[in-house]
N, C-alpha and C positions, 0 to 999 in steps of 0.2 A: 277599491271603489265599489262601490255598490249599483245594480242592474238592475235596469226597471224590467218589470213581470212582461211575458208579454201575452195581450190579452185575446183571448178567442173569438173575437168579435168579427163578424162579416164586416169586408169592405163597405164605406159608403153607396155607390154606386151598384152595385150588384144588387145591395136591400130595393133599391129603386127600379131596375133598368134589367133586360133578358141582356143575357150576355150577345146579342146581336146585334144591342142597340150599341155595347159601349164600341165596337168594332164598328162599324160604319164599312169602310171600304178599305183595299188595300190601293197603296199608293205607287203608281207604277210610271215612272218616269226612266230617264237614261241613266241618272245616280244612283236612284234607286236597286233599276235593273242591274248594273256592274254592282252594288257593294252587297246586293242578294249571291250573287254567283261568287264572288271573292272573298268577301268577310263574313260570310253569314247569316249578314242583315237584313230581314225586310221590314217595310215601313209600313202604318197603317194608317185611315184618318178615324179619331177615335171621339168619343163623346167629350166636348166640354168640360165636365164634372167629374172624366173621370180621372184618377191617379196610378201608381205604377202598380199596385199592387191587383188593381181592377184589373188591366192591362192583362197581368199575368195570369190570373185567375180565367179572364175571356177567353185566351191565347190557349192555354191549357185544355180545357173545354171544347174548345172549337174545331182546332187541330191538333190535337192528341200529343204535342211536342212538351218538351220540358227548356222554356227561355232561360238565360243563361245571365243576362242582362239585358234592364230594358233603360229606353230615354226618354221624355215626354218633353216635346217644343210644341211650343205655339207659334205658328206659321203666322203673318202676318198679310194682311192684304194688299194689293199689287196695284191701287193709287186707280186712276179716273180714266175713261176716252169716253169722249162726248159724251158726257153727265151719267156716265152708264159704269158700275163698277168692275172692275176686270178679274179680279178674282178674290172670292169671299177670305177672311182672315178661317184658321180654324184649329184644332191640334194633330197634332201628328206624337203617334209612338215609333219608335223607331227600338224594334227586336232581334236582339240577336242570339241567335243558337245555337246549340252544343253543334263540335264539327259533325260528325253522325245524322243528325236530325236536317229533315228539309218541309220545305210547306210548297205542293205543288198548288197552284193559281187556276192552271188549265185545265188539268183534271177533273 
C-alpha cells in the first residue's frame, strides 16, 4: 500500500488564533477533577475551529507537557428556564498524559 506524504504545513487554527485563544479555559468539574488525579486526564474548553492537532500543539506550548492522546467533543447546551439559556453549547478537549507529566491549575 502506498502512504500519503505527510505535509509540513501549520495547523489551521494556529495560522489564525495565539495559542491562548484556542485553549480558552480549563474545565473543572467533579468528573473532571477524579479522571485528572486517576487517569490522567484533563479537560479543557477550546476554540470552536480548532482540531486535535491545534489542541496538541497549544498544550505543548502552554504547558511544557508532551499529550499522549487527545478527544475533541462538542458539549451541547443545557435546554431553557424562563426564556433564559442555562448553559452555552461549546467544545471541549479532553487530554490525556504520559503517567510522569502533570499540569498544576493552582500554581
Amino acid at each position: 500500500m502506498q502512504q500519503r506524504a505527510k505535509k509540513n504545513i501549520a495547523p489551521k487554527a494556529i495560522k489564525r488564533f495565539w495559542v491562548y485563544d484556542i485553549i480558552q479555559a480549563p474545565v473543572m468539574t467533579e468528573k473532571s477533577y477524579q479522571a485528572s488525579s486517576q487517569a490522567n486526564k484533563y479537560s479543557f474548553k477550546v476554540h470552536p475551529d480548532a482540531n486535535k492537532i491545534d489542541v496538541k500543539l497549544a498544550v505543548q506550548e502552554i504547558y511544557k507537557v508532551d499529550p499522549e492522546a487527545i478527544n475533541v467533543v462538542n458539549a451541547k447546551e443545557k435546554g431553557r428556564a424562563n426564556r433564559k439559556l442555562v448553559k452555552k453549547s461549546y467544545k471541549k478537549a479532553i487530554v490525556t498524559l504520559k503517567k510522569w507529566d502533570k499540569i498544576d491549575f493552582i500554581a
